[in-house]
C-alpha positions as CSV (number, residue, x, y, z in Angstrom):
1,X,10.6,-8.8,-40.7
2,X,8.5,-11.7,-41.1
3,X,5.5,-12.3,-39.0
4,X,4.8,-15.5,-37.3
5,X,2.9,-17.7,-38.4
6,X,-0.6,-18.2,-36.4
7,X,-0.1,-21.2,-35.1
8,X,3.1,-20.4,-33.6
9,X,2.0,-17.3,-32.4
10,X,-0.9,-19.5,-30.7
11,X,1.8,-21.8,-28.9
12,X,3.6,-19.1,-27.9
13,X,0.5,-17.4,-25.9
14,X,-0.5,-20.9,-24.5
15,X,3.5,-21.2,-23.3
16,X,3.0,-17.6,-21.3
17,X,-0.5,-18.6,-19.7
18,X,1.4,-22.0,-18.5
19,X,4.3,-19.4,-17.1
20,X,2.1,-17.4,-15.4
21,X,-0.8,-19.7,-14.4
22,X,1.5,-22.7,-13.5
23,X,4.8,-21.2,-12.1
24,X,4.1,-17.4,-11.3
25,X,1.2,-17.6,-9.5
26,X,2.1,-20.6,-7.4
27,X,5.7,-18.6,-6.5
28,X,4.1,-15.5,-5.3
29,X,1.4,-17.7,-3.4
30,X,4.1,-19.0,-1.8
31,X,6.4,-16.6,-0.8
32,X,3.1,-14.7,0.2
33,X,1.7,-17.3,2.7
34,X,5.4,-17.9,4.3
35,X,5.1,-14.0,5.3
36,X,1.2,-14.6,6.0
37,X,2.5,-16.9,8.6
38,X,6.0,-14.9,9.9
39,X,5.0,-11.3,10.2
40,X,3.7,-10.7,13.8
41,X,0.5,-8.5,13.4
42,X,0.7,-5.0,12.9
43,X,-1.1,-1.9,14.5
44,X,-3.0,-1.2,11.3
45,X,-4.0,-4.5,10.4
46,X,-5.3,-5.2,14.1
47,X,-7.4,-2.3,13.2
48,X,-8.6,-3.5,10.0
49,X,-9.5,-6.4,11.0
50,X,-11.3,-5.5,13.8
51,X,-12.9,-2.6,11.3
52,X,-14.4,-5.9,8.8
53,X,-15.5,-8.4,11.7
54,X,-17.3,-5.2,13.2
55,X,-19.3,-4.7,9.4
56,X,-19.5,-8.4,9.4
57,X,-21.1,-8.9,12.8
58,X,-22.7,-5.1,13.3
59,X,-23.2,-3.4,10.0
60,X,-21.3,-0.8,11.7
61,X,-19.0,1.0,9.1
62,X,-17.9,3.5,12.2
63,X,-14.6,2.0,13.0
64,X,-11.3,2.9,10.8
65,X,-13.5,5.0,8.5
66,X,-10.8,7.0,6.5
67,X,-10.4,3.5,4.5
68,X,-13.2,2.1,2.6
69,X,-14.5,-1.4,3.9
70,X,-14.4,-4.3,1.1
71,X,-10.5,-5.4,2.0
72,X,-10.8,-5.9,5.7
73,X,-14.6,-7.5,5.3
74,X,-12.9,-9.9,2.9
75,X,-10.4,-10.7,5.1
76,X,-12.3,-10.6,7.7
77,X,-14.8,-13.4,6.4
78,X,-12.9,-16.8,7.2
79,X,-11.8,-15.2,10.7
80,X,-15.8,-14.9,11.4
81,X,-16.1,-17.9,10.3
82,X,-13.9,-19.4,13.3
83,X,-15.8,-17.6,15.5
84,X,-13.4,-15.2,17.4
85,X,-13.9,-13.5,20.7
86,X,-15.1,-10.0,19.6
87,X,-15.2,-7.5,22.1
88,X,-16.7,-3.9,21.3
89,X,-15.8,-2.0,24.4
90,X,-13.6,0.7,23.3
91,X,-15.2,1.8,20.8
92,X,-16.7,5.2,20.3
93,X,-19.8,7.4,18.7
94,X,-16.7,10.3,18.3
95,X,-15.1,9.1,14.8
96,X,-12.4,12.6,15.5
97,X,-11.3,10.4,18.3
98,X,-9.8,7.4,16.5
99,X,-10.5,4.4,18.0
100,X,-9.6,1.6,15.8
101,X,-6.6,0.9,17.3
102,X,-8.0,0.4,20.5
103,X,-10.5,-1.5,19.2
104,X,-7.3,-3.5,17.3
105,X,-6.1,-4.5,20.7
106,X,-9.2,-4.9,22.6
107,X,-9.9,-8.0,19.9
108,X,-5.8,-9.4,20.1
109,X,-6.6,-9.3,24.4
110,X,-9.8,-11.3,23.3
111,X,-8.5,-14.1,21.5
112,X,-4.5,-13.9,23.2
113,X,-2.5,-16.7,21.5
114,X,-5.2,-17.3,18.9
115,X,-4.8,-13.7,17.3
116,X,-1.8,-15.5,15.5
117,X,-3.8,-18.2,13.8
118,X,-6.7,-15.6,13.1
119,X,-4.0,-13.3,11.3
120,X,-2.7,-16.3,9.3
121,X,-6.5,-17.0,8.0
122,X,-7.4,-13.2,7.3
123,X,-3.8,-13.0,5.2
124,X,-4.4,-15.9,3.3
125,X,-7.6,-14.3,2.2
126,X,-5.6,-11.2,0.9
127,X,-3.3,-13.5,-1.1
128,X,-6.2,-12.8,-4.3
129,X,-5.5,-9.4,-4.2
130,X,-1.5,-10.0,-5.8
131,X,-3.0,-12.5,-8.5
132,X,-5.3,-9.6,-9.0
133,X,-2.9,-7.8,-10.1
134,X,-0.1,-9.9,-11.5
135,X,-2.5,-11.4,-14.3
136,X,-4.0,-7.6,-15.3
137,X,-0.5,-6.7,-15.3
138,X,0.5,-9.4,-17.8
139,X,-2.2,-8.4,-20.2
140,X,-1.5,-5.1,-20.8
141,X,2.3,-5.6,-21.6
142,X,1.6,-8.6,-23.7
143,X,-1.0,-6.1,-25.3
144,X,1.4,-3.2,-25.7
145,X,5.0,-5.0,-25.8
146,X,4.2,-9.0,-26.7
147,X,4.7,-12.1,-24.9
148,X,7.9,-11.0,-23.3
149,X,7.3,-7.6,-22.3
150,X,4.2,-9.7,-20.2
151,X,6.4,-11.9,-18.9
152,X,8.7,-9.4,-17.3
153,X,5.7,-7.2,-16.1
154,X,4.3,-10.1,-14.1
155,X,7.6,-10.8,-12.7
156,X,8.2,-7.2,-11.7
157,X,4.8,-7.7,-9.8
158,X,5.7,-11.3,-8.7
159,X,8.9,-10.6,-7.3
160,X,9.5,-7.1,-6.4
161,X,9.7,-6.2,-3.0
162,X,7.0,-3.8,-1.9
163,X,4.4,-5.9,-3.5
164,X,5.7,-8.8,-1.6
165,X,6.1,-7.0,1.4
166,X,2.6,-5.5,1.2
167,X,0.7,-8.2,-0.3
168,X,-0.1,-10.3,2.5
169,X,-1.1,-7.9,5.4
170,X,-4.9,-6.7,5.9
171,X,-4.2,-3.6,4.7
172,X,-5.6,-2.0,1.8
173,X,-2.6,-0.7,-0.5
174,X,-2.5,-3.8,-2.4
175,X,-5.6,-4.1,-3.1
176,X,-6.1,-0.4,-4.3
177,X,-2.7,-1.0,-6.6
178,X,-4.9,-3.8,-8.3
179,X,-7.6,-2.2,-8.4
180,X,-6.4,0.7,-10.1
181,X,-4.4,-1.3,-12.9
182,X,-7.4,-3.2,-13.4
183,X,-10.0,-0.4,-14.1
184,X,-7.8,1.4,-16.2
185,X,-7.1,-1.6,-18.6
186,X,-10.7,-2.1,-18.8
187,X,-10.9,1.8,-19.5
188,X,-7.9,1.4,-22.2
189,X,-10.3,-1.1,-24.2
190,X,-13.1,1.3,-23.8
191,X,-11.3,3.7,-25.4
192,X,-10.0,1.9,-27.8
193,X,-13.7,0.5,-29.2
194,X,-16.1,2.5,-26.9
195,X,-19.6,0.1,-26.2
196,X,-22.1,0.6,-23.7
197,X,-21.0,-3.0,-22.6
198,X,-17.5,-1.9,-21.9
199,X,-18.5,1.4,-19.9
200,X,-20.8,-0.7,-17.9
201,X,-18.1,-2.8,-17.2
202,X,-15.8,0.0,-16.3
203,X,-18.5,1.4,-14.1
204,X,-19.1,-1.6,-12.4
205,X,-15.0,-2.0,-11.2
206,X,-14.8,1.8,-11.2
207,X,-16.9,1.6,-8.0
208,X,-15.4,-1.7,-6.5
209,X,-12.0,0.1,-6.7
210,X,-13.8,3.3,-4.4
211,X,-14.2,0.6,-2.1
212,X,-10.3,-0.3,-1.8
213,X,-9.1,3.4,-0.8
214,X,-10.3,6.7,-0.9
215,X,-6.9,7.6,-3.0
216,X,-8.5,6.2,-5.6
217,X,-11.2,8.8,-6.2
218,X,-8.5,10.2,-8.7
219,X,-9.8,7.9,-10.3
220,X,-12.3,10.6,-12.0
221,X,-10.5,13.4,-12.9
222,X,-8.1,11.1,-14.1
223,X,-10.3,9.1,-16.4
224,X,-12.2,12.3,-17.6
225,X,-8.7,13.6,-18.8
226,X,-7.8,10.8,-20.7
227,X,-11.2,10.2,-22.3
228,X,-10.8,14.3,-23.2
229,X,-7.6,13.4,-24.5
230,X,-8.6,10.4,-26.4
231,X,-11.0,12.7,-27.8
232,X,-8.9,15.3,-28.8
233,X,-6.8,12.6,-30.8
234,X,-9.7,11.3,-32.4
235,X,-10.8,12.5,-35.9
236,X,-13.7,14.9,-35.3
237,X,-16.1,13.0,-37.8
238,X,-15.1,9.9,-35.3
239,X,-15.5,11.8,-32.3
240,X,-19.3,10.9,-31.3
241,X,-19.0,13.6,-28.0
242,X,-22.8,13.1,-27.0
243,X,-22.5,9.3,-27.0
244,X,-19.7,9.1,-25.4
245,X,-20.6,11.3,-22.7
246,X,-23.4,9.7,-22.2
247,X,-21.5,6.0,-21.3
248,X,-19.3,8.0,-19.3
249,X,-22.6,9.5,-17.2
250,X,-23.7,5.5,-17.1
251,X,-20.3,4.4,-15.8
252,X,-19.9,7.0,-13.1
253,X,-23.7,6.6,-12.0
254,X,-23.1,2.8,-11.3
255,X,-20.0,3.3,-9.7
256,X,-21.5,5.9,-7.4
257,X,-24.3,3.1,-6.9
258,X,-21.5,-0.2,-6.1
259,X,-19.7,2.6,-3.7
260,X,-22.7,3.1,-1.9
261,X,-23.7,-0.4,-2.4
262,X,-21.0,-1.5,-0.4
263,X,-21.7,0.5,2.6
264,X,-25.7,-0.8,2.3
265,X,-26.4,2.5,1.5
266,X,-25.8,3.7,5.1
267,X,-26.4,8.0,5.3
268,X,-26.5,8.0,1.8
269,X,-28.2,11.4,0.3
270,X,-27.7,13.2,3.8
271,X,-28.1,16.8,3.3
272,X,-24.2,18.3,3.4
273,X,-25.8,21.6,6.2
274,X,-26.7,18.3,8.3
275,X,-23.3,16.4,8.5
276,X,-20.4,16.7,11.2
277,X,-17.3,17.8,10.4
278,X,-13.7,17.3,12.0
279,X,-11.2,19.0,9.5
280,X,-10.6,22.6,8.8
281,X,-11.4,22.8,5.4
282,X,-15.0,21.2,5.6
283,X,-15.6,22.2,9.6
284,X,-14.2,25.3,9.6
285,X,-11.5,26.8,12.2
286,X,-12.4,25.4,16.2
287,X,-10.8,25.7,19.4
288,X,-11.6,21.8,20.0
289,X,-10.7,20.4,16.8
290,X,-12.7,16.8,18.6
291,X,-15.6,18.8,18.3
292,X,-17.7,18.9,15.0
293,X,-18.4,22.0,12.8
294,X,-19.8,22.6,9.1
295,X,-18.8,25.2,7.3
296,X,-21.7,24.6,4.8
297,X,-24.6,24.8,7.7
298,X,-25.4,28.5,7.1
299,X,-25.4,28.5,3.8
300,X,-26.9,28.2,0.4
301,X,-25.0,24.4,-0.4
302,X,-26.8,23.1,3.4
303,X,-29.6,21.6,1.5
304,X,-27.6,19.6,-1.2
305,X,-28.0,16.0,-0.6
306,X,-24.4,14.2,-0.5
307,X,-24.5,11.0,-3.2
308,X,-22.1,9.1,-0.9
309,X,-22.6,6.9,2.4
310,X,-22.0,9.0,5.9
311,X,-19.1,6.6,6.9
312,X,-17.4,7.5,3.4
313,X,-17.7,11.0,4.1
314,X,-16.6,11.0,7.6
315,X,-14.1,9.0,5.7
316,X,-12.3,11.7,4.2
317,X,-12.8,14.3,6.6
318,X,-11.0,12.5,9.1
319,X,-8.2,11.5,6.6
320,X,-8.0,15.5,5.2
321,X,-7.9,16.5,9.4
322,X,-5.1,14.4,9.7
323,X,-3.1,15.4,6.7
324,X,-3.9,18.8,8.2
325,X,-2.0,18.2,11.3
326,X,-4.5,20.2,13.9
327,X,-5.8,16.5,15.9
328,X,-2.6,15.3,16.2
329,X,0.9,16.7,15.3
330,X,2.8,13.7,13.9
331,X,6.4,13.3,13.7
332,X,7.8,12.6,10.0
333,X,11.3,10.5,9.7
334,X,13.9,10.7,7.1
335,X,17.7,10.2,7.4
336,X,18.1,10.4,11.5
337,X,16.0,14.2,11.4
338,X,12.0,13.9,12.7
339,X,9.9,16.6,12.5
340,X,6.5,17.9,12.7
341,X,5.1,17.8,9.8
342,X,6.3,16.1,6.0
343,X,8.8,17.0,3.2
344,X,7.6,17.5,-0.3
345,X,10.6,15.1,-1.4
346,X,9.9,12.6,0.8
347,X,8.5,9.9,-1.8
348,X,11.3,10.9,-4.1
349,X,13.5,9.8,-1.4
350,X,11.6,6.4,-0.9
351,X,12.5,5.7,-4.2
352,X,16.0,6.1,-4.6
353,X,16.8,3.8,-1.5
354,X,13.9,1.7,-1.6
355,X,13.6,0.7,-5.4
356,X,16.1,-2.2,-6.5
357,X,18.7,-1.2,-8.3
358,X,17.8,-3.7,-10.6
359,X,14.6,-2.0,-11.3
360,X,16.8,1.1,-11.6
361,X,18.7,-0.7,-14.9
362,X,15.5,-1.6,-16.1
363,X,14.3,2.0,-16.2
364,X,17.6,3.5,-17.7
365,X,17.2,0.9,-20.2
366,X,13.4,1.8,-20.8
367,X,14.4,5.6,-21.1
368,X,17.0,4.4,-24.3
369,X,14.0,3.3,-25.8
370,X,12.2,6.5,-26.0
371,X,13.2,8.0,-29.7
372,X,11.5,4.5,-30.8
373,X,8.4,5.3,-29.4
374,X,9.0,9.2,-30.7
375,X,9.7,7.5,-34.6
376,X,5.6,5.9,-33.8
377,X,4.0,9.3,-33.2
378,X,0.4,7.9,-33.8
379,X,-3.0,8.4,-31.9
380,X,-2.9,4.7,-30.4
381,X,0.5,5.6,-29.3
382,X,-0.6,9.0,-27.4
383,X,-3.6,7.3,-26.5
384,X,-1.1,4.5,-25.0
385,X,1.5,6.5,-23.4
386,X,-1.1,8.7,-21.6
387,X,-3.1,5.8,-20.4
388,X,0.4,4.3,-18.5
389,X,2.3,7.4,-17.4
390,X,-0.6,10.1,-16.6
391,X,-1.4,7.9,-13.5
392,X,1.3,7.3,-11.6
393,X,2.1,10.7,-12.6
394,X,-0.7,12.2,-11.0
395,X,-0.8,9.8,-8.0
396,X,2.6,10.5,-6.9
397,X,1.9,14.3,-7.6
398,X,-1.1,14.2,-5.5
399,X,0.2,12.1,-2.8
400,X,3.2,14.1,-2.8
401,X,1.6,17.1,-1.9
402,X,0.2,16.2,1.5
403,X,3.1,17.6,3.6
404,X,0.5,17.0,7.2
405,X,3.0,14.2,7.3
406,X,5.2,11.7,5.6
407,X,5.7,8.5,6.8
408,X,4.6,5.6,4.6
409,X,6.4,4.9,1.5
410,X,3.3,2.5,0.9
411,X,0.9,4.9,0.2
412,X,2.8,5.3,-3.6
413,X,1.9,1.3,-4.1
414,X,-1.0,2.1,-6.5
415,X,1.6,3.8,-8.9
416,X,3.7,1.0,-8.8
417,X,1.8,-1.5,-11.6
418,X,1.6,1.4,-14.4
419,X,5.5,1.8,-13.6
420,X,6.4,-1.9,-14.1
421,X,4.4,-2.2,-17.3
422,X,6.1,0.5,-19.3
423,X,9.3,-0.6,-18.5
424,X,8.8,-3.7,-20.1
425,X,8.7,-1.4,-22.9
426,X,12.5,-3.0,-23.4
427,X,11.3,-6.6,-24.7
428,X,9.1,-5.0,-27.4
429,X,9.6,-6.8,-30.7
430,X,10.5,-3.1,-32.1
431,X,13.1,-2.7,-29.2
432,X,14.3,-6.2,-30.0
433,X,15.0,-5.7,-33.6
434,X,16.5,-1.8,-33.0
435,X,17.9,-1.9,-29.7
436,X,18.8,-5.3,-28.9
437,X,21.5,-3.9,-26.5
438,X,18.7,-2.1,-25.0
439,X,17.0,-5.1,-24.4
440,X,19.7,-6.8,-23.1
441,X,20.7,-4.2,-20.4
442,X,16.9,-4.4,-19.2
443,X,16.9,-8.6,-19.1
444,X,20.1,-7.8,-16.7
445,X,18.4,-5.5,-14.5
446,X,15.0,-7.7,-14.4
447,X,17.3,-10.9,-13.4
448,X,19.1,-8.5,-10.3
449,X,15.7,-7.0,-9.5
450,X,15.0,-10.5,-8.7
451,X,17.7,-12.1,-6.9
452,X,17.8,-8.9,-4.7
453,X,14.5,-9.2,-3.8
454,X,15.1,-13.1,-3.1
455,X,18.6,-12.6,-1.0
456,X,16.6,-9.8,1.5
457,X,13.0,-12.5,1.2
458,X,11.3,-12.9,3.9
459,X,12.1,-9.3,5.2
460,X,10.7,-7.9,1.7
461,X,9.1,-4.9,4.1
462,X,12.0,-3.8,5.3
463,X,14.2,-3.9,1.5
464,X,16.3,-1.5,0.8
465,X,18.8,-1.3,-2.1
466,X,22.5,-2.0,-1.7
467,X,23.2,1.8,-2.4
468,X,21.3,2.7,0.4
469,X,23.5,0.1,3.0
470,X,21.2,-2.4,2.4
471,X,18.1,-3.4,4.9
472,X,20.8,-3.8,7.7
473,X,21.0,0.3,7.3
474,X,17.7,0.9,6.3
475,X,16.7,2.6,9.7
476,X,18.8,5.4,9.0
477,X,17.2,6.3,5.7
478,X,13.1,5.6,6.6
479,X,11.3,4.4,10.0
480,X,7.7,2.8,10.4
481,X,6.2,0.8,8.0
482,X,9.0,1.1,5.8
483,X,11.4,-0.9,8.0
484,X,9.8,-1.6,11.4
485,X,6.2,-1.9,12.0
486,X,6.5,-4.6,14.4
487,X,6.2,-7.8,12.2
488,X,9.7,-9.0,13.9
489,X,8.5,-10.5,17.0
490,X,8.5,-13.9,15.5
491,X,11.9,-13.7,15.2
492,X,13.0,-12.3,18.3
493,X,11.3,-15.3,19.6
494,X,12.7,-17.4,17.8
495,X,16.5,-15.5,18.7
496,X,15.6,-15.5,22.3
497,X,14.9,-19.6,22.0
498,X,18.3,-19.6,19.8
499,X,20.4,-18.4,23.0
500,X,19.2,-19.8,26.4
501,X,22.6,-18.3,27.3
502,X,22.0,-14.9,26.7
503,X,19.6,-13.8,29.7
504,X,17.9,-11.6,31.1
505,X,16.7,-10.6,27.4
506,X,15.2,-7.4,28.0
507,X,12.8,-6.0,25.0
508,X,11.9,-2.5,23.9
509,X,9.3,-2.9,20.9
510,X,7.5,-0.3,19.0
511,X,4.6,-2.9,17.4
512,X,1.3,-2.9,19.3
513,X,1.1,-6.8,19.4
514,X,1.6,-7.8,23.0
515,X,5.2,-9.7,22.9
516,X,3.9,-11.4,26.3
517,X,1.4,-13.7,24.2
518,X,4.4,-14.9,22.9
519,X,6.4,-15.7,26.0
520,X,8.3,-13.2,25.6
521,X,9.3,-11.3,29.1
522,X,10.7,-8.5,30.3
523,X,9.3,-5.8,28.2
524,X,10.3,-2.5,29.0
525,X,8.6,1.1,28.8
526,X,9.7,3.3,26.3
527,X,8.4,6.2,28.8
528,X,12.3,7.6,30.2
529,X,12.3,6.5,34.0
530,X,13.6,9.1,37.1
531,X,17.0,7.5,36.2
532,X,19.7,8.6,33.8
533,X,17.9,6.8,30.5
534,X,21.6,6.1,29.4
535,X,22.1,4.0,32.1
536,X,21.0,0.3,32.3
537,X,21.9,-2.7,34.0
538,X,23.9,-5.5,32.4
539,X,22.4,-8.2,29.9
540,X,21.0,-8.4,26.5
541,X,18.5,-5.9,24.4
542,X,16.8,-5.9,21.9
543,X,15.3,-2.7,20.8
544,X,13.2,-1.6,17.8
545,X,14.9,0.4,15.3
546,X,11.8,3.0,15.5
547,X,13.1,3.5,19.7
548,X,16.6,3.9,18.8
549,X,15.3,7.1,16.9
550,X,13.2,8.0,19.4
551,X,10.6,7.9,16.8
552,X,7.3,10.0,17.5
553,X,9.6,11.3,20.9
554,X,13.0,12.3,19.3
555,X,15.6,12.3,22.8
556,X,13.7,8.9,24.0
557,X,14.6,6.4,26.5
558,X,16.8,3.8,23.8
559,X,18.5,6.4,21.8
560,X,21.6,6.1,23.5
561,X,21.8,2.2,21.7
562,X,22.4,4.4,18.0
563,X,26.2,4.7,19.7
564,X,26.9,0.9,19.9
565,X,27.7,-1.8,17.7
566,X,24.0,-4.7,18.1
567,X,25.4,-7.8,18.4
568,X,23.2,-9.5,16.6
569,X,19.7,-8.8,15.1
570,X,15.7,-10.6,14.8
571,X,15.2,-9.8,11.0
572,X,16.1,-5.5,10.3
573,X,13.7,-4.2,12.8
574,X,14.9,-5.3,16.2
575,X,18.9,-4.7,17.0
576,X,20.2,-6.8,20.0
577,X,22.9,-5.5,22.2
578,X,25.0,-6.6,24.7
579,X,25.5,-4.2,28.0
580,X,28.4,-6.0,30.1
581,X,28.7,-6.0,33.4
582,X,31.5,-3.5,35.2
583,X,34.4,-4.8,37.5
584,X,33.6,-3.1,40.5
């Protein structure tokens, strides 16, 4: 086969920037600011919020500690800057007692209509996040699988659902997903020509990813494996073990130093026999599981300094105490059964009903393409496979594993950029020339992936794949942030506004925004009255899809509503029915 010639090959480079730069980017910025502006606000990101304009304002790193600060003190920066009404008067010194939601709702009753704008600004500042992670995406498929194979991983990241129904909201999902992608493509150059520049560099976004989310300290053992396996693969005259254990000590010591960095060094190097701890497996077994314990305050390990800020390691107490299930017992959905407590499976579930199928094609078509990779059975290959399938291997394991609960399909989202890279695997030049079918099948399953995502746009959250019923049926598969997490009210305004005809309207919804800032009246208790809850007077409802399941109280007030045919809907979270009146 001939090779191209260089100029060519240097037009065809500056053709994919201009793809990405000029028509990629702009799309997703788009479609990204249109949900910015049409998702009501969520419980969490009313906590996260509040969590960055309380660091921005206080230096206070005490509210919604089991995430790490830097994405809600970057999106909370332009919202400081239009001076919001900030009121602190829920909060609490107890961190086992989980105030940030309070604290959420105390600041949406501060600035009433003007929460929406504030939303809008702190969104828009999350927007940097996707390009983040589009652009590192691109590189390392046009690195492993040439210009096409970059073009179709930046429009799996452009257009595919989760990312665009995750990556406007002030949460930090997102952000951790590009974060991730990023440090190990730095890592995979590393590797590939190991420099102290490089493993300074690595150390350096090593420890701004710790500041993303705290799933992310897998981020060591991961990276310790792959360098021992890039090791092992290397020639032992190449090896240079003391050198590069050395870089390796540099990188982790100035990622340790941006992680504490970023919480100005707050309780760093407390002694572990002097800290307070909420979860069993660091506090030991309590009657009050509010109160704090140490396990570690008796003996021999009390006088270690910890190398990490107090809020971080309240941090992931908390977090491990709630996986844990002793605080609070939370219910866990999946197809119409809730439970205390998660299912093993439940992520493998998420998949198969959440994943286009388009995506789906693409994978099958990737898997065809694996006795080409088997015929290339070098050390850069090894080196290469490990580097994109290890982590989302060991992030799904990991995540998989904490059965406390399982609710949020989300949580897998840092997984998700190693995934859509290797299956561009398919537009390789090597694939091209030996399995043209091959890449055929995977163009048709990229192009679907697409319009899918497009046909279900703006109600990316709530996607599910046309096996599964579509988003329409979505609520009988997954509830919570995979379908309903309140961003609907906007439409059920909007519905309400459609139908002067249809009154009263009377509203059951499960988000924590106050539908009343939007005019919206007659909002009903989910709490089941004296009366028989399957009886209501005549006129319209609409009723979240997480209170027709009773979700968190299975036998609730609105699950009588699953046995009738809505009428109509406000996107796939809120179902409106119809109760008639009776002749007498």
């Amino acid at each position: 086969m001939t090779s191209m010639p260089p100029g060519r090959s240097s037009r065809m480079d500056h053709r994919c920037w201009l793809v990405v730069v000029g028509l990629l980017l702009p799309m997703q910025t788009l479609l990204l600011a249109w949900i910015a502006c049409r998702y009501a606000p969520t419980s969490d990101e009313m906590a996260h919020l509040a969590a960055g304009l309380r660091i921005l304002s206080a230096r206070d790193f005490s509210v919604y500690t089991v995430n790490p600060p830097l994405p809600k003190v970057l999106a909370a920066l332009p919202v400081l800057f239009d001076s919001p009404q900030l009121s602190w008067k829920s909060m609490d010194p107890n961190p086992a007692l989980r105030k940030e939601w309070n604290v959420g709702q105390e600041f949406m009753w501060a600035n009433s209509t003007r929460t929406l704008w504030l939303f809008v600004l702190a969104r828009c500042a999350c927007i940097p996040w996707a390009w983040l992670g589009l652009l590192v995406c691109f590189l390392w498929a046009r690195d492993r699988y040439g210009n096409a194979g970059g073009l179709a991983a930046a429009v799996l990241w452009a257009f595919s659902p989760v990312i665009l129904g995750n990556g406007a909201l002030v949460t930090p999902d997102l952000p951790a997903a590009a974060m991730a992608v990023t440090v190990l493509y730095v890592f995979r150059h590393y590797l590939m020509d190991p420099t102290w520049k490089r493993s300074v560099i690595v150390g350096v976004l090593l420890g701004i990813a710790e500041l993303t989310k705290m799933t992310l300290l897998l981020l060591y053992p991961l990276m310790t494996l792959l360098l021992g396996l890039s090791l092992w693969w290397t020639p032992f005259a190449e090896r240079r073990v003391r050198q590069r254990i050395s870089e390796c000590s540099v990188c982790c010591v100035l990622s340790l130093l941006i992680l504490n960095a970023g919480y100005l060094f707050h309780g760093t190097g407390q002694r572990l026999g002097d800290r307070d701890f909420y979860s069993e497996s660091l506090g030991g077994a309590r009657d009050d599981w509010n109160a704090p314990g140490n396990r570690f305050r008796d003996s021999l390990l009390s006088q270690v300094p910890i190398p990490l800020p107090a809020a971080y390691v309240t941090g992931i107490d908390i977090q491990k105490r709630d996986f844990e299930g002793h605080w609070r017992p939370m219910y866990s959905y999946l197809r119409g059964h809730q439970q205390l407590g998660g299912w093993w499976y439940y992520y493998i579930y998420c998949l198969l009903v959440k994943v286009p199928v388009g995506s789906w094609i693409l994978a099958i078509a990737a898997l065809a393409t694996i006795p080409i990779a088997l015929s290339t059975d070098s050390r850069q290959s090894r080196r290469e496979a490990a580097l994109l399938w290890l982590p989302p291997l060991l992030l799904f394991a990991f995540i998989s594993s904490q059965t406390g609960f399982s609710r949020y399909y989300r949580y897998i989202l840092p997984a998700a950029s190693f995934v859509m890279i290797g299956l561009t695997r398919v537009f390789a030049p090597a694939v091209r020339k030996c399995r043209p079918w091959a890449t055929g099948i995977g163009a048709v399953g990229l192009l679907s992936m697409v319009a899918a995502s497009l046909w279900v746009y703006p109600d990316s959250l709530a996607f599910f794949n046309a096996p599964s019923g579509g988003p329409a049926y979505g609520h009988r598969h997954l509830l919570d942030s995979n379908v309903d997490w309140g961003q609907d009210l906007y439409q059920l305004r909007d519905w309400i506004n459609r139908h002067p005809q249809r009154r009263p309207v009377y509203v059951a919804y499960s988000g924590v925004f106050d539908p009343h800032v939007m005019g919206i009246e007659n909002v009903l208790s989910t709490t089941p009255s004296s009366e028989d809850p399957a009886e209501f007077p005549p006129g319209w409802y609409a009723i979240s899809v997480n209170h027709l399941h009773g979700y968190d109280d299975p036998g609730g007030r609105f699950t009588p509503f699953l046995n009738r045919d809505p009428v109509d809907r406000a996107g796939y979270s809120i179902f409106i029915y119809e109760i008639a009146e009776t002749s007498p």
